[in-house]
MIBAPA-901686 format. One line per 5 residues: their letters; for each residue z, y, x of N, C-alpha, C. Coordinates in steps of 0.02 Angstrom, whole numbers, plus 50000, padded with zeros to 5 digits. Layout:
N
A> Z:Y:X:Z:Y:X:Z:Y:X; ... .
//
This chain:
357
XXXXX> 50398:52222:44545:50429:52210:44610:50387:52162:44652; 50343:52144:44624:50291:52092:44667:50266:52109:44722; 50257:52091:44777:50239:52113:44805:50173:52089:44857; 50135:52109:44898:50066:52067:44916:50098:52030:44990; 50079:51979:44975:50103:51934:45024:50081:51928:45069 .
XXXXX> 50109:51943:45133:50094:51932:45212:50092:51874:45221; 50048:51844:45268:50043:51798:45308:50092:51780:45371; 50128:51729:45377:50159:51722:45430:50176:51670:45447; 50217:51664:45515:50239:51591:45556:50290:51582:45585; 50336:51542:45567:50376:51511:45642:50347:51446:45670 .
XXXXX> 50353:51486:45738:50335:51432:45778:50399:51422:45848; 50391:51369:45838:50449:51327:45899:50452:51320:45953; 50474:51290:46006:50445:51294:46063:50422:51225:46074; 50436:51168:46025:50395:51096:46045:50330:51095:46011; 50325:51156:45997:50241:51148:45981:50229:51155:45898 .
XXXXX> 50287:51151:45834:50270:51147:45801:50277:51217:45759; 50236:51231:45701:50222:51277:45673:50223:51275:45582; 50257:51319:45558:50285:51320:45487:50223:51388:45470; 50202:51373:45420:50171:51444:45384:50218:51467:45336; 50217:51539:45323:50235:51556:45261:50219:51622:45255 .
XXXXX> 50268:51676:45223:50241:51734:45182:50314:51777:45220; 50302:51845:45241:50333:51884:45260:50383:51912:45216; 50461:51924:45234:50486:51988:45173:50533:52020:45244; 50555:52075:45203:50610:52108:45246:50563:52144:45287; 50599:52166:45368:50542:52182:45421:50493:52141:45418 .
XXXXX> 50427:52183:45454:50372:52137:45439:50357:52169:45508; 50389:52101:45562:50377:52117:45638:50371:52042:45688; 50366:52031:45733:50376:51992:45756:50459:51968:45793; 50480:51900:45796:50545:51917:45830:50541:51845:45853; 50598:51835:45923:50605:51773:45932:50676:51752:45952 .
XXXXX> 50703:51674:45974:50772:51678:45978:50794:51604:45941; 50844:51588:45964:50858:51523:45938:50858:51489:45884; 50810:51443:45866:50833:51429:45782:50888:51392:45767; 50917:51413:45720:50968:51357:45691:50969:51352:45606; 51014:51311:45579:51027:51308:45536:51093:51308:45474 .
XXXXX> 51096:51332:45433:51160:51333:45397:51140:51310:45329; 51223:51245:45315:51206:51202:45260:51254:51233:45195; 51271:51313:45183:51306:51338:45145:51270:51352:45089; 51298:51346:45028:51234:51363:44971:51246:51425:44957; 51304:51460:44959:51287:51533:44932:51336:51589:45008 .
XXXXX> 51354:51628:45019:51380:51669:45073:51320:51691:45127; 51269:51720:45099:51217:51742:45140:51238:51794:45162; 51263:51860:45123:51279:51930:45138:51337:51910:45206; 51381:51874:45204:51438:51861:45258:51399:51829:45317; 51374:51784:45315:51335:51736:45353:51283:51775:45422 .
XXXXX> 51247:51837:45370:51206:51873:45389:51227:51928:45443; 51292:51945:45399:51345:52020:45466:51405:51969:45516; 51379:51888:45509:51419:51867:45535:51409:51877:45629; 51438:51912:45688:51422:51921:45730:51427:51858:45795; 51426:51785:45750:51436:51733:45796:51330:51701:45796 .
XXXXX> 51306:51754:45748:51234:51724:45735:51197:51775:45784; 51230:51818:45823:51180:51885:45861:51119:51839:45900; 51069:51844:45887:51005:51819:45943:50970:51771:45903; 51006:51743:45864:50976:51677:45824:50952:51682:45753; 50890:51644:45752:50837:51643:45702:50870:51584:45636 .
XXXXX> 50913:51606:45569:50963:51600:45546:50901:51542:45492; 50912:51486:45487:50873:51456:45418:50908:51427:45366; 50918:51457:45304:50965:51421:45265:50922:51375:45229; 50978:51313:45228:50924:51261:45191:50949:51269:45101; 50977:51294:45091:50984:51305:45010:50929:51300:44990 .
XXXXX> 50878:51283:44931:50809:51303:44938:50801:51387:44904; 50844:51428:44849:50841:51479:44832:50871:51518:44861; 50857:51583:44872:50910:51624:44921:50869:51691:44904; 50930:51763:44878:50922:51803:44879:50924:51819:44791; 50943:51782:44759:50951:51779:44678:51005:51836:44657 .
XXXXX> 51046:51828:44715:51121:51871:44679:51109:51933:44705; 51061:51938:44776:51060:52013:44776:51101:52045:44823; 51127:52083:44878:51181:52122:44900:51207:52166:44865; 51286:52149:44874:51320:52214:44859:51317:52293:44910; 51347:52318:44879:51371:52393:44906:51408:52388:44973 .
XXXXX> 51395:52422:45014:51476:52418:45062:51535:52467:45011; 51603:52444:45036:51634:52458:44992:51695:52445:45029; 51742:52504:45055:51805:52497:45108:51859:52483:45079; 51892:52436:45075:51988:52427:45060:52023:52453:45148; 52025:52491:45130:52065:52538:45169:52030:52528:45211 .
XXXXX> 52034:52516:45260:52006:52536:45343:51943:52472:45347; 51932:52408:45310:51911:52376:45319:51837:52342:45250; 51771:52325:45259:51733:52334:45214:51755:52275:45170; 51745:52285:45103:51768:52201:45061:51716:52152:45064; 51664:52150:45074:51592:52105:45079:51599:52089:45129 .
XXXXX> 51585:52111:45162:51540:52097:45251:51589:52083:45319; 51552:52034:45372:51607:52033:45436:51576:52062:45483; 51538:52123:45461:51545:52162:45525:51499:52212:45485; 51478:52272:45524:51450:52353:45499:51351:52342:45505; 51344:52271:45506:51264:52281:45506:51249:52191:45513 .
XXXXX> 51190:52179:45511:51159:52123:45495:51152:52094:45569; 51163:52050:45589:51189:52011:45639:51109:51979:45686; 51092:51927:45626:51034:51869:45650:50991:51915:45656; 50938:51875:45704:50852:51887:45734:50834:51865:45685; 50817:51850:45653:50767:51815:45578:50801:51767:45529 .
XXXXX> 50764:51777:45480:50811:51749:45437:50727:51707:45403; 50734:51615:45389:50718:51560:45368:50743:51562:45275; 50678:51545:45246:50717:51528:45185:50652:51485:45143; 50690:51434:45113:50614:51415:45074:50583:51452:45016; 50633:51459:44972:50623:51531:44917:50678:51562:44910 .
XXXXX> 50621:51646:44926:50646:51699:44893:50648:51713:44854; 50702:51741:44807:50688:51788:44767:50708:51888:44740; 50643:51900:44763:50663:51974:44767:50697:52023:44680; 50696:51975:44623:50738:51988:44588:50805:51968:44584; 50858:52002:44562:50925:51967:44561:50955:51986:44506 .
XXXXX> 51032:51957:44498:51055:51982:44443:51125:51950:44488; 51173:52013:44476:51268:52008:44490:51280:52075:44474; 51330:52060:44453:51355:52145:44438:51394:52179:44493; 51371:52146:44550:51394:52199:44615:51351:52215:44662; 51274:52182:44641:51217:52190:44685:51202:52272:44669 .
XXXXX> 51170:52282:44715:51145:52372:44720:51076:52366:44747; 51067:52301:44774:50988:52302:44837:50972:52216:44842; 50910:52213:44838:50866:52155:44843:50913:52120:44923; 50900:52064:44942:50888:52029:44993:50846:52068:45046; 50785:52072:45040:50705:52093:45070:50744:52158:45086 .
XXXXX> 50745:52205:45033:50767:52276:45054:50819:52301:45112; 50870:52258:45111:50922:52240:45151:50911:52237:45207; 50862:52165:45233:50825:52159:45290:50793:52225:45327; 50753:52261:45284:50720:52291:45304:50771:52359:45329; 50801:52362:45293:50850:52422:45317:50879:52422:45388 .
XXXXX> 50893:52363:45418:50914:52333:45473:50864:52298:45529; 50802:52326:45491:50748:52308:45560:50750:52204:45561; 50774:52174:45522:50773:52101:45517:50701:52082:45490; 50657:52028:45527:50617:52003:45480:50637:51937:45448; 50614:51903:45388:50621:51865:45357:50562:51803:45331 .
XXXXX> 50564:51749:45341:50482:51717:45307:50507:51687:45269; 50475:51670:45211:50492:51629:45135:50416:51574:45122; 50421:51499:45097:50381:51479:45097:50387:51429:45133; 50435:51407:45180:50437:51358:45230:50463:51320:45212; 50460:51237:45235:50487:51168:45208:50550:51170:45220 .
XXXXX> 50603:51194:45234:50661:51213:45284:50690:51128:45291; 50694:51083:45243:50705:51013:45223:50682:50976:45298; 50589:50996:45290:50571:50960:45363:50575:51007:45443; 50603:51062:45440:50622:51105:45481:50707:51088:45505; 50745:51091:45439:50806:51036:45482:50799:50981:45503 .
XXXXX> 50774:50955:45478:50765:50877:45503:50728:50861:45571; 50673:50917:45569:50657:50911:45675:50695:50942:45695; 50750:50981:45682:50822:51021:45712:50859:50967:45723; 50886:50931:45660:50951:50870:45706:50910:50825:45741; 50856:50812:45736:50799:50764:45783:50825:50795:45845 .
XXXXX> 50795:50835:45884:50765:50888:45936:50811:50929:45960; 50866:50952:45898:50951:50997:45932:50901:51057:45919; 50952:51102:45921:50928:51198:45915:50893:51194:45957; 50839:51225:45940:50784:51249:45997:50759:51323:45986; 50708:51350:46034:50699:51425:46047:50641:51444:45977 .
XXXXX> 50640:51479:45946:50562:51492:45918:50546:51566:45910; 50517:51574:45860:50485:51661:45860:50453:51646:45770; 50485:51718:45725:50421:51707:45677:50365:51767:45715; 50322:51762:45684:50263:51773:45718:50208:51799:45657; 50197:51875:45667:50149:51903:45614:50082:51890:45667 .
XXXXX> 50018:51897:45638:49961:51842:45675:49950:51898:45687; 49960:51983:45677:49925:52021:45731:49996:52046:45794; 50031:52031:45782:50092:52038:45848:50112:51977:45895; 50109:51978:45953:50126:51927:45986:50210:51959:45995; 50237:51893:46024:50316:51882:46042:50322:51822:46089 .
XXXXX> 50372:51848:46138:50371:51776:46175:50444:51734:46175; 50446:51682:46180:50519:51634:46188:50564:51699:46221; 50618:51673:46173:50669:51701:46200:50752:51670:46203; 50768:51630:46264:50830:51599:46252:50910:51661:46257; 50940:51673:46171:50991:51721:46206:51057:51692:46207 .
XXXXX> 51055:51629:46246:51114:51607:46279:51119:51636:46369; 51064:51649:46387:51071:51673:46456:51090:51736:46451; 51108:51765:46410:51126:51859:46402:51193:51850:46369; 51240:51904:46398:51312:51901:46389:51299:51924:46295; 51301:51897:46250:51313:51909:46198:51359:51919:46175 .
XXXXX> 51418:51925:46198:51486:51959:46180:51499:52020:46200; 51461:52042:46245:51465:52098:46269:51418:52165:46219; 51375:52144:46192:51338:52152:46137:51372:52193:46087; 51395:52132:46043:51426:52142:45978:51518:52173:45986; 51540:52168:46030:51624:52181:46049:51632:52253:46036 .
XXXXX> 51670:52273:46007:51700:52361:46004:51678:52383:46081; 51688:52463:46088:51697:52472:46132:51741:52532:46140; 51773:52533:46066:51878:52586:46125:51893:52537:46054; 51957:52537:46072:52013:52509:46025:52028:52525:45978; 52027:52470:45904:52058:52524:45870:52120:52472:45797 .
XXXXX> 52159:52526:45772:52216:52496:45773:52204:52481:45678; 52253:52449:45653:52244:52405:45593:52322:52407:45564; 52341:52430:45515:52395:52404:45495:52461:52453:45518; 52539:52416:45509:52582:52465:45525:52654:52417:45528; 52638:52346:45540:52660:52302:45535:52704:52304:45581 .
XXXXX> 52792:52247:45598:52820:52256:45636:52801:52222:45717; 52760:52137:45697:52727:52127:45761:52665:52144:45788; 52660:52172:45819:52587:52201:45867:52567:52134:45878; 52498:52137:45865:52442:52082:45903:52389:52100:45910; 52381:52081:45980:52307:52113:45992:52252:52059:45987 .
XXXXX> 52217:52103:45969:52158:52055:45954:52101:52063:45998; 52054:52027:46051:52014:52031:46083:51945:52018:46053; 51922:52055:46034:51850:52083:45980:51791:52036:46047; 51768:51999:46043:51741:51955:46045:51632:51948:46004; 51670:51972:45960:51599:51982:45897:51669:51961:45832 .
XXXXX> 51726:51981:45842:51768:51979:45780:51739:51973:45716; 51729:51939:45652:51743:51925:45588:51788:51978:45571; 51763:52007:45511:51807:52064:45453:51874:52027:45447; 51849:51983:45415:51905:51940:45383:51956:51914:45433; 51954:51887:45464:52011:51877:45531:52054:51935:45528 .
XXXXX> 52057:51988:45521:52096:52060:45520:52125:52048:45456; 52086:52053:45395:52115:52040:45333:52171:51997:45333; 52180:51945:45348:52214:51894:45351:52284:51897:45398; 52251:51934:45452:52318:51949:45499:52355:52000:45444; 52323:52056:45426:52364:52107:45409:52392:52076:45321 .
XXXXX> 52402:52023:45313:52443:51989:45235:52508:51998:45264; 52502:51984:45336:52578:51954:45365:52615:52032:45376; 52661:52039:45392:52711:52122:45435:52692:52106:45511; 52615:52131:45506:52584:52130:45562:52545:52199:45583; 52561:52201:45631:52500:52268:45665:52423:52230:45716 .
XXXXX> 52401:52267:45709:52336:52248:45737:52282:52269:45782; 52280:52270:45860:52250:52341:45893:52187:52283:45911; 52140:52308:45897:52078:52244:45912:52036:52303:45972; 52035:52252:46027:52031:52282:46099:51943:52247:46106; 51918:52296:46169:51837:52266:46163:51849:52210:46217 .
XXXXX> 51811:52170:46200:51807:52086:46241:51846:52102:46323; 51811:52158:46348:51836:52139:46423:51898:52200:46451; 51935:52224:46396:51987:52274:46395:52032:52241:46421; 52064:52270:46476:52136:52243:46495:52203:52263:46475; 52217:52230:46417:52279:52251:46379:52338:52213:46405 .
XXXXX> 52347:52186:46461:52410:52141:46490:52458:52202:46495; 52452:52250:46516:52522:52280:46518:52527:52330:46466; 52509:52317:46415:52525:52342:46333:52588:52315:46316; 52608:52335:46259:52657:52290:46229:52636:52273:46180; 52648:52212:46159:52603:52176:46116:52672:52102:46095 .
XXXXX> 52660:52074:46042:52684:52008:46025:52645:51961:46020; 52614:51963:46017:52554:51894:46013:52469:51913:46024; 52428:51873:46036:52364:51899:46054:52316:51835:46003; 52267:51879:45966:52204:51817:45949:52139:51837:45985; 52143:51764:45993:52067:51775:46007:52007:51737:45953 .
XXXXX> 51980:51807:45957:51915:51799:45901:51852:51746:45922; 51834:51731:45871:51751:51712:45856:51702:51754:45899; 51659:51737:45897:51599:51771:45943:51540:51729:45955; 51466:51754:45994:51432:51714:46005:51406:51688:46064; 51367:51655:46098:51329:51640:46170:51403:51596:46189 .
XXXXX> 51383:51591:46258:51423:51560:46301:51490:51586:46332; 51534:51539:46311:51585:51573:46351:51609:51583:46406; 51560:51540:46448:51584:51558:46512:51566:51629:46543; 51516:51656:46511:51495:51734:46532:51567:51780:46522; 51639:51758:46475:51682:51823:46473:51715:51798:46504 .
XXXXX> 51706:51795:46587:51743:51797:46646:51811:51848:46639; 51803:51914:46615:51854:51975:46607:51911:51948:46554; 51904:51915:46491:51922:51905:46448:51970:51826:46456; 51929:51791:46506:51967:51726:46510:52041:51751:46572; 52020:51794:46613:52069:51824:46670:52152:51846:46621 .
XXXXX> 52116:51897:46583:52183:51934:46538:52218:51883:46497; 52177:51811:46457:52220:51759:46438:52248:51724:46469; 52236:51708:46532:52292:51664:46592:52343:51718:46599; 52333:51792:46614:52394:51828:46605:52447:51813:46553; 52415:51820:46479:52442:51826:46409:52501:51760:46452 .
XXXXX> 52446:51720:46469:52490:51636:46458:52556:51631:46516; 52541:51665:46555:52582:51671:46604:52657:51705:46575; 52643:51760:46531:52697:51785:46516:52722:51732:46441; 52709:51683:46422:52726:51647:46386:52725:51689:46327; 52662:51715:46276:52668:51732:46228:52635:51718:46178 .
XXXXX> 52621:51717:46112:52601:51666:46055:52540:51702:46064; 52479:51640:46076:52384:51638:46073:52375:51587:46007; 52330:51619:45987:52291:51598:45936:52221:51619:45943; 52191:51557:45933:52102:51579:45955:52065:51551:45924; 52019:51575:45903:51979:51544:45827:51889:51546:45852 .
XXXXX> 51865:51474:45837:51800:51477:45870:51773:51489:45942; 51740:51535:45953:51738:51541:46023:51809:51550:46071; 51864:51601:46024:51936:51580:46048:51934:51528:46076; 51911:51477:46055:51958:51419:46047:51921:51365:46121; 51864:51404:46138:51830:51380:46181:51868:51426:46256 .
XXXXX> 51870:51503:46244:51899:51509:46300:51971:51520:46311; 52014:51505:46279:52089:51472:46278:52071:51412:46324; 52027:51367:46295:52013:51298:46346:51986:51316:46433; 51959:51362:46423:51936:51377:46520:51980:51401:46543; 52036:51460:46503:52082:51473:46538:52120:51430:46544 .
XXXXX> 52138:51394:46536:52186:51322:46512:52151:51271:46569; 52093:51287:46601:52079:51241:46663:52023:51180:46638; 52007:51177:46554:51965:51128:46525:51891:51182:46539; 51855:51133:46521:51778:51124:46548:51745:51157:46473; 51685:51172:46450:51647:51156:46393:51576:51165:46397 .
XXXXX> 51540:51142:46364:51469:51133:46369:51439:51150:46271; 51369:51158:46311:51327:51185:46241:51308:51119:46208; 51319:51114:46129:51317:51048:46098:51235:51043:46074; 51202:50991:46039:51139:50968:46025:51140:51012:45989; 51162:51010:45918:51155:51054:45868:51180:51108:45848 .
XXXXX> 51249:51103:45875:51286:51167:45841:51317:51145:45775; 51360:51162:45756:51397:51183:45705:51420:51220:45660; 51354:51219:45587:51370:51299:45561:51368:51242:45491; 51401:51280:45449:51398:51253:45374:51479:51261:45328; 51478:51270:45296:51549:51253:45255:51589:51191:45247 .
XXXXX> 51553:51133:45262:51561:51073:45240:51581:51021:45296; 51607:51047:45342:51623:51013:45417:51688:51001:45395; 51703:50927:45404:51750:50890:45402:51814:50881:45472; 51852:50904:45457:51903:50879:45547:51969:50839:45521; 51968:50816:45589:52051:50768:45559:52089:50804:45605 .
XXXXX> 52136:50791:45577:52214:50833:45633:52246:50772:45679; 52235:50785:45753:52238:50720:45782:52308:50678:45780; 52323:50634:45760:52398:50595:45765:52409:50586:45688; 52367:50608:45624:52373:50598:45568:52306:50575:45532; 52321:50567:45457:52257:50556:45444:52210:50623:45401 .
XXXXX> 52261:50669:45397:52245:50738:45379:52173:50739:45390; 52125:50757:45329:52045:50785:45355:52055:50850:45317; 52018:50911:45335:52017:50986:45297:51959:50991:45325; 51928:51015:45258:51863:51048:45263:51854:51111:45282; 51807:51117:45314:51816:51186:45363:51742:51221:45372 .
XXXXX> 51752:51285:45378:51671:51333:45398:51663:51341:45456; 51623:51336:45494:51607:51338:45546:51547:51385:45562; 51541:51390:45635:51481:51421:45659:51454:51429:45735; 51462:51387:45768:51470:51389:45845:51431:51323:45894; 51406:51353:45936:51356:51302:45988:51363:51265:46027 .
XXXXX> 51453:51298:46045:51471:51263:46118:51540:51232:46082; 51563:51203:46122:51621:51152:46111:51688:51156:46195; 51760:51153:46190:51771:51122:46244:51767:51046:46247; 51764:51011:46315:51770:50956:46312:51822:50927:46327; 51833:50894:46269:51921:50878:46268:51955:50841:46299 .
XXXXX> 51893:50796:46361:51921:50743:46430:51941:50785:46460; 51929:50838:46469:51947:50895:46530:52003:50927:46534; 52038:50924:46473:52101:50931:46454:52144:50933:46513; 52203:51005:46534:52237:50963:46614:52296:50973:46539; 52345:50940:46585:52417:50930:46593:52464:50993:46547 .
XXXXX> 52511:50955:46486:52529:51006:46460:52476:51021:46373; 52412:51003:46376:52379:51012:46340:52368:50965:46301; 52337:50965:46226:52329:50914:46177:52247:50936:46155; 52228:50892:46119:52176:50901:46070:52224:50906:46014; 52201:50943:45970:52239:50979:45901:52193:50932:45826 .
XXXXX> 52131:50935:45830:52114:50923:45788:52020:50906:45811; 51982:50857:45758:51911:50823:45802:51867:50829:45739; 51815:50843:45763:51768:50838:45699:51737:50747:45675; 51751:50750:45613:51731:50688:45598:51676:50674:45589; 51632:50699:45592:51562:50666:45589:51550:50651:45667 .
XXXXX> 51562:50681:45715:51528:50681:45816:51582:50666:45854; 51637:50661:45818:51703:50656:45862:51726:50718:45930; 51674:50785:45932:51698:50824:45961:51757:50884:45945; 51773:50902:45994:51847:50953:45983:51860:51002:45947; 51874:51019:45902:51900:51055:45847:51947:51106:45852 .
XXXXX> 52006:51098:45919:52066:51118:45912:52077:51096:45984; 52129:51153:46010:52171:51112:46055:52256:51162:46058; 52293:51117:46061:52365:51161:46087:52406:51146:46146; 52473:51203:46160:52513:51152:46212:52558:51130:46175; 52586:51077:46196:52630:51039:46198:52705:51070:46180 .
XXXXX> 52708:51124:46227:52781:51150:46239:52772:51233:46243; 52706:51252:46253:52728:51317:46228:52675:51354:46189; 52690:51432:46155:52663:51449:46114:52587:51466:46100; 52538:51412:46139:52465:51417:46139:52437:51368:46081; 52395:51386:46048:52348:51363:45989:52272:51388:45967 .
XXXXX> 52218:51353:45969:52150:51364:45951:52130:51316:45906; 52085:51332:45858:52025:51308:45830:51967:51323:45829; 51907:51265:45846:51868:51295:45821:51795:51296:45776; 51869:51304:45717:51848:51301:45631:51827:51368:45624; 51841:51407:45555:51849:51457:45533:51923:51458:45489 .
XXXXX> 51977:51462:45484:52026:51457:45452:52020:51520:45408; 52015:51581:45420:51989:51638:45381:51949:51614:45336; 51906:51568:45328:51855:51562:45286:51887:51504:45233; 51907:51462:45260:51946:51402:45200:51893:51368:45147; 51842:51345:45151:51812:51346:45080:51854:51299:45055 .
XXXXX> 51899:51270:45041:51949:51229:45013:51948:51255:44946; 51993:51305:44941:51979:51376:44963:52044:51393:45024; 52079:51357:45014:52146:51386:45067:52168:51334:45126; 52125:51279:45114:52162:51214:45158:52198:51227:45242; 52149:51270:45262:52171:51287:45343:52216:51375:45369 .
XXXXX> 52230:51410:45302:52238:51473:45308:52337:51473:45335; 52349:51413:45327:52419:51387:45351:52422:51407:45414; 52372:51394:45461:52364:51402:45539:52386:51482:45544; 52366:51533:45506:52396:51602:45515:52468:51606:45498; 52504:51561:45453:52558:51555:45439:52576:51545:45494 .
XXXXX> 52573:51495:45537:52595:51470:45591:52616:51529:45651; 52531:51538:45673:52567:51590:45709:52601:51635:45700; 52585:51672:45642:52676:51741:45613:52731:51695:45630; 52747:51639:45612:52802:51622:45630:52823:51603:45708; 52752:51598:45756:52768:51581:45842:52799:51681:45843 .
XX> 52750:51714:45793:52758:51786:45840:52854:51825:45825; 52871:51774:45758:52936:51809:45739:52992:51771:45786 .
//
């Protein structure tokens, strides 16, 4: 399985440059770098559709040992993966390894990539590559095969929800409350989770106008880029809110619940991706560990009238959460689907079944 090693590079946009050895596609690509501090959930991480545009570096130092599984459907929905294809512009790793061993792998790491047009470089310090990341904040780069050029590419200026979002509706379940779900770059798992409850589930594309549906409650999904680009999507939640009905919004949710809600938000230094993000629940001393994955933040001074901060991250003290006061609106933005607790935050779905009953 050895294979002859390409030459290759990421390079940044402050000038600095990583060598290493090609796997997967063997192309050029460019796009935001970031980083994730999870040691194992690459296969999820990878179809996760909040990473679309961005050059993915896990600092684990081994990666690719266990191998991918199969896709493999429980009923309408795949059991591995949060979404039908591989998400990130490039994928960072210090070592590969193109052998594996699990007894549900079917395909290498590398192979995977390549199936999906992803390139990959192995060989890089990733140690001193995060560390000019929390220095410097996410910045733009490119890996770079030395006979292909590529140029900077920032994909926060491109509607990236518009991208990854369904585009016709489609329905989940057979449950007694309807909720619609606004597909965003939706997570598998978010559906999974709704449908535990006597729930139905019609997951609508980002800028679908489902206000005069009938519906009991609405989530809003995860996703990636900026939220101020789903102008269409923030319109239909001031509706939802108008008719006073139970929101729940998770991640980027949770950012545009806050614009419709009249709060502000901005793109953070680093971002927030890892398993290991700490939040407190504000008015207690409650901390739950939480997964994350997201760039922007609301800002929780901006807060109008009626509104709370819900919950703050403890390491930066930025917003986590926000709810009302008095009626049935609620966001995070954690991953509660994800729990690595394993279950600490999956209560929040409890919650809402009970705003929607």
């Amino acid at each position: 399985m050895e294979q002859r090693k390409i030459k290759t590079r990421l390079e940044l946009e402050d000038g600095s440059v990583f060598h290493g050895f090609s796997f997967g596609a063997q192309k050029s690509v460019a796009g935001e770098v970031v980083f994730n501090t999870s040691m194992i959930g690459y296969p999820e991480s990878l179809t996760d559709p909040s990473y679309t545009g961005q050059i993915l570096a896990l600092t684990y130092p081994l990666i690719g040992n266990y191998g991918v599984p199969a896709r493999q459907l429980v009923g309408q929905l795949d059991r591995y993966f949060e979404s039908d294809r591989i998400q990130i512009a490039g994928l960072i790793v210090s070592e590969y390894s193109a052998a594996y061993q699990h007894w549900s792998a079917v395909k290498s790491l590398g192979d995977w990539l390549k199936e999906h047009d992803v390139p990959g470089i192995y060989g890089v310090d990733t140690r001193m590559l995060t560390k000019r990341l929390r220095d410097e904040g996410s910045m733009l780069g490119r890996i770079r095969l030395f006979t292909e050029e590529v140029s900077f590419y920032d994909p926060n200026k491109t509607n990236l929800v518009e991208k990854v979002s369904i585009r016709e509706p489609v329905e989940y379940g057979n449950g007694s409350q309807k909720v619609i779900l606004i597909d965003c770059g939706a997570k598998t798992n978010i559906i999974r989770k709704l449908l535990e409850y006597d729930i139905c589930v019609r997951q609508v594309p980002w800028d679908w106008d489902f206000t005069e549906e009938k519906f009991d409650g609405v989530m809003i999904s995860n996703g990636p880029g900026d939220p101020k680009m789903c102008v269409p999507t923030i319109r239909h939640i001031r509706r939802v809110m108008e008719m006073e009905k139970p929101i729940f919004g998770i991640c980027l949710g949770n950012q545009l619940l806050g614009l419709a809600a009249g709060a502000d938000t901005y793109k953070l230094k680093f971002g927030h991706r890892s398993q290991n993000q700490p939040c407190i629940e504000v008015g207690t001393k409650r901390c739950y560990i939480t997964s994350q994955n997201h760039g922007f933040a609301v800002d929780g001074r901006t807060l109008t009238d009626g509104w709370e901060a819900w919950f703050v991250n403890a390491n930066d003290g930025t917003n986590e959460g926000i709810r009302h006061r008095s009626k049935p609106f609620m966001s995070v933005q954690f991953h509660p689907e994800v729990a690595p607790g394993p279950t600490d935050t999956q209560m929040l779905f409890e919650d809402f079944y009970r705003m929607l009953e």
